[in-house]
C-alpha positions in Angstrom: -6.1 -25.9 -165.9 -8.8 -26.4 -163.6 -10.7 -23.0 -162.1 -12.0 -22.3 -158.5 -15.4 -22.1 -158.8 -16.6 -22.5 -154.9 -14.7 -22.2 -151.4 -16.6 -22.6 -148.4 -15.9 -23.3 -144.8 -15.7 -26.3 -143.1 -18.8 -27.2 -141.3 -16.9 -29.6 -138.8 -13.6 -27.3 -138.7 -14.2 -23.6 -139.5 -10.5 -23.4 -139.9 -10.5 -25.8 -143.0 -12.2 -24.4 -146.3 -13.4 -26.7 -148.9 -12.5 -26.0 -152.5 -14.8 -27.0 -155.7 -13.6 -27.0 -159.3 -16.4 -26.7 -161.8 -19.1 -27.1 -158.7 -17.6 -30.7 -157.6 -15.8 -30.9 -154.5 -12.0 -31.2 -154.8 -9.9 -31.1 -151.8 -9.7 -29.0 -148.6 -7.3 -27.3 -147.4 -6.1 -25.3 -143.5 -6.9 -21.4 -143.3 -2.8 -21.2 -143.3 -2.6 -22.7 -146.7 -5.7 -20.9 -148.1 -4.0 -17.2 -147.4 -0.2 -18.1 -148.5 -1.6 -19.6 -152.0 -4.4 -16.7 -152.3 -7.1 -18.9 -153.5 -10.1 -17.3 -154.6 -13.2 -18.1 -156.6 -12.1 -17.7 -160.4 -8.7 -18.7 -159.5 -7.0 -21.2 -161.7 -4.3 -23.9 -160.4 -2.2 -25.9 -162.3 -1.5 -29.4 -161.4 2.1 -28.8 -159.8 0.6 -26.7 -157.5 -2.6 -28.5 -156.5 0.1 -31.4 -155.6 2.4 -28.7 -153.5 -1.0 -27.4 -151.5 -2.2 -30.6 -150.8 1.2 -31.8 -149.4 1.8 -29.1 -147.2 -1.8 -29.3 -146.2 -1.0 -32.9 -145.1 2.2 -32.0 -143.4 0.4 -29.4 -141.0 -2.2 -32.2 -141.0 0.4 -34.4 -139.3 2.0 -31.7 -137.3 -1.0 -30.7 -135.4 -1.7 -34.4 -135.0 1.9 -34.8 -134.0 0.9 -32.2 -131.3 -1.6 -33.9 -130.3 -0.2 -36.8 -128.9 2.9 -34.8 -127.6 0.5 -33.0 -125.1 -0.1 -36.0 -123.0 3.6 -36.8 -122.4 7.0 -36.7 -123.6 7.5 -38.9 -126.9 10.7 -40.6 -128.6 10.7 -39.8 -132.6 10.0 -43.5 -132.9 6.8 -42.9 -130.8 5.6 -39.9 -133.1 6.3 -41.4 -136.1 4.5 -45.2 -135.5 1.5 -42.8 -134.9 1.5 -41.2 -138.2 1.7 -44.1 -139.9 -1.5 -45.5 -138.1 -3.0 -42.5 -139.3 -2.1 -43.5 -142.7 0.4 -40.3 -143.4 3.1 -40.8 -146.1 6.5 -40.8 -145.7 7.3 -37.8 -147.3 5.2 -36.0 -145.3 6.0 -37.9 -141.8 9.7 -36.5 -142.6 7.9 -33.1 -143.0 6.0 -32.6 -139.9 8.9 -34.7 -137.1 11.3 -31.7 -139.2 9.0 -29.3 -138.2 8.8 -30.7 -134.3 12.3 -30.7 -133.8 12.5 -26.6 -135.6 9.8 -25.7 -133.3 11.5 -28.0 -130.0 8.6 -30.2 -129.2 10.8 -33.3 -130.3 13.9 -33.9 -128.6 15.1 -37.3 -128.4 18.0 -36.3 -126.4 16.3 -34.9 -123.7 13.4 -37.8 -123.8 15.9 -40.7 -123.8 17.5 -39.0 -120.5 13.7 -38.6 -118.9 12.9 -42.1 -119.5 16.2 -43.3 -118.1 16.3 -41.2 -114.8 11.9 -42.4 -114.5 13.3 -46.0 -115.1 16.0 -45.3 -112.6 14.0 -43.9 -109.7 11.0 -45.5 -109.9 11.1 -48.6 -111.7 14.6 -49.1 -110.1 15.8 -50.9 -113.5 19.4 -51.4 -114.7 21.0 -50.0 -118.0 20.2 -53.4 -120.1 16.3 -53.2 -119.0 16.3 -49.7 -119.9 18.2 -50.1 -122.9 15.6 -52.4 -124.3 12.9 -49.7 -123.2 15.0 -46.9 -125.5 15.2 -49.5 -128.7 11.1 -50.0 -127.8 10.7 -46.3 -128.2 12.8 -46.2 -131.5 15.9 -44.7 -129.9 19.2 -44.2 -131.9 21.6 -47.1 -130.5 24.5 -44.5 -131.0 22.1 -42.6 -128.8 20.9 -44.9 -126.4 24.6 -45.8 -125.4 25.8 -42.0 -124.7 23.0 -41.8 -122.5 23.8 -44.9 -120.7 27.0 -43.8 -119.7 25.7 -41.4 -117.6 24.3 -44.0 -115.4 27.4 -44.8 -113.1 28.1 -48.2 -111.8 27.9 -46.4 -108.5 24.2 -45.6 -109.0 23.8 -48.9 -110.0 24.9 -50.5 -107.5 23.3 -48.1 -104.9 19.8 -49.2 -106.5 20.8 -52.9 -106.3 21.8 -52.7 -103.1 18.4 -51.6 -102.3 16.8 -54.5 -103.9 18.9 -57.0 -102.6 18.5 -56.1 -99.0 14.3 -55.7 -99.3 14.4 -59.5 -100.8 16.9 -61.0 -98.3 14.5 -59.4 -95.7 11.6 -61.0 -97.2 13.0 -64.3 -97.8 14.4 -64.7 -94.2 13.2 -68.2 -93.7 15.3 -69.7 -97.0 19.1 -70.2 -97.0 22.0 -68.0 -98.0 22.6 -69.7 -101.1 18.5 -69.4 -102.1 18.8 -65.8 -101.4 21.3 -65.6 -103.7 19.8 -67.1 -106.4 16.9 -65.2 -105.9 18.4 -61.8 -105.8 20.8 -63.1 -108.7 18.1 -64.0 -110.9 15.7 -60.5 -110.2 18.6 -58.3 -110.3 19.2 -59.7 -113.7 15.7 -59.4 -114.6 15.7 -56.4 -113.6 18.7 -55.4 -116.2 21.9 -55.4 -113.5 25.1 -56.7 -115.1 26.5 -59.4 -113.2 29.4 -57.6 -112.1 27.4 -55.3 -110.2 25.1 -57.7 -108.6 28.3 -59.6 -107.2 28.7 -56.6 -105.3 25.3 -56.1 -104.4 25.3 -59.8 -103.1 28.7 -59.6 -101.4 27.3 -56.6 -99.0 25.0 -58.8 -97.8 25.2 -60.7 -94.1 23.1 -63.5 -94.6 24.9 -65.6 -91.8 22.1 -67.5 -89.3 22.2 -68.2 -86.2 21.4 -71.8 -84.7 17.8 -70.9 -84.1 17.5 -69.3 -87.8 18.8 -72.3 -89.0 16.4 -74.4 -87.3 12.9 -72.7 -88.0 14.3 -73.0 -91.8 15.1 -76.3 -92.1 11.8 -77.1 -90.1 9.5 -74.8 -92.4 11.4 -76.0 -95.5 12.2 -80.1 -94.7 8.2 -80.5 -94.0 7.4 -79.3 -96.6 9.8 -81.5 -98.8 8.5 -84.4 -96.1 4.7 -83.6 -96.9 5.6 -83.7 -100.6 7.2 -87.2 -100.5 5.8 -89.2 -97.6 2.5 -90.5 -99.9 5.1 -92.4 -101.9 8.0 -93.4 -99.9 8.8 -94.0 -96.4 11.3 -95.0 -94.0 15.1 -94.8 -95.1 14.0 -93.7 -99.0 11.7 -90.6 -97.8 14.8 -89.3 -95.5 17.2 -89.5 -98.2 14.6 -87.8 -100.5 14.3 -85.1 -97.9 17.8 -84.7 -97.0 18.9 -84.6 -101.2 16.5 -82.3 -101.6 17.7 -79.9 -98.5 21.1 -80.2 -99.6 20.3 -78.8 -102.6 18.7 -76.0 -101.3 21.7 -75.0 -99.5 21.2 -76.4 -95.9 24.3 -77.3 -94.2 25.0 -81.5 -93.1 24.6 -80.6 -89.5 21.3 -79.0 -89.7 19.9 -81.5 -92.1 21.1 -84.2 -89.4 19.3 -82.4 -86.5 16.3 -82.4 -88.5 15.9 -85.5 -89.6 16.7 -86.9 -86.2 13.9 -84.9 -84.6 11.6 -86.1 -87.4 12.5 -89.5 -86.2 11.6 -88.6 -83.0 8.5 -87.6 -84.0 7.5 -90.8 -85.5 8.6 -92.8 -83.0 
């Protein structure tokens, strides 16, 4: 079995020691491992315990890594562990060190899976299927990710997508109801709302015009369909281009009528 015949400190890290068998360096190990096994000079190991030092050296390794990158935020188990591997730790002794978190309560998926959903929530103003795909990101538990989920209440919900849809059917004055729609439809359900709840959202809405709204939109809205077709048609083709293409966007026969007459006004 192989003898101690030098320790010396760690130039770089005076609380890691070096150990040398026969004058040639073989491993180094943390202060904490150096007092529990007693090594000494003139110590000898055998090769069961070489293997047991060196893999709790590795797991303390990790853990203080682990540390580490836990002091700049909150991290899911996921996170921890994806940064262990990059380091190039083993399995065994990732298992070892995320153990030794949760003992010591710097790991808590529980509590980090509610932190990122209530920051999601608040400030990113996200629904439970955008958040949910943020928790499986972060290497949640799905059994997990679901109880926590159900804490978020439709009524919350649709209090944040309320919100939303009234700041974009402020914005988007100038476009019809049914574009409004569309467009709160299709960023509520980016942003993770289940369709249910952005009915709702949508259905609080008074997106009614009046005459005068109704004009400026179809006047901001048919030129530019007009510009867009007038270098290729003209006369009766170009208004039915422009009155298809208003039609689709929602504008009622009447208004489309008005404008086009006044556009033929215009070009009279």
């Amino acid at each position: 079995m192989p003898i101690i015949t030098k320790i010396s400190q760690g130039k770089n890290n005076p609380e890691r020691y070096n150990i040398f068998f026969e004058e040639k360096f073989a491993f180094s190990v943390d202060e904490a491992v150096l007092v529990k096994y007693q090594l000494t000079k003139g110590k000898e190991l055998d090769q069961w315990t070489i293997e047991e030092m060196v893999f709790e050296d590795q797991v303390r390794k990790a853990f203080n890594a682990a540390l580490h990158y836990l002091g700049f935020r909150m991290r899911s188990e996921g996170e921890v562990r994806t940064k262990l591997k990059e380091k190039e730790y083993g399995n065994a002794v990732i298992d070892e060190a995320v153990k030794k978190l949760y003992e010591l309560k710097f790991l808590d998926d529980r509590a980090f899976s509610e932190a990122l959903m209530r920051t999601q929530m608040r400030s990113g103003k996200k629904g439970p299927r955008a958040i949910q795909q943020d928790m499986q990101k972060k290497g949640i538990d799905k059994q997990m990710q679901k109880d926590v989920l159900d804490s978020y209440s439709e009524e919350e919900q649709l209090e944040i997508a309320k919100g939303l849809a009234e700041k974009i059917a402020a914005k988007e004055q100038k476009k019809t109801p049914n574009q409004i729609k569309q467009k709160i439809n299709d960023f509520l359900m980016r942003k993770g709302y289940a369709r249910s709840v952005i009915q709702l959202a949508v259905e609080g809405l008074d997106l009614e015009k009046d005459d005068e709204q109704w004009t400026d939109s179809v006047k901001e809205q048919g030129d530019k369909l007009w510009r867009k077709h007038s270098s290729k048609l003209t006369g009766y083709d170009l208004k039915s281009k422009v009155k298809q293409g208003l039609y689709q966007k929602g504008f009622p026969a009447e208004v489309i009528n008005e404008y086009l007459e006044m556009k033929e006004q215009e070009n009279d």
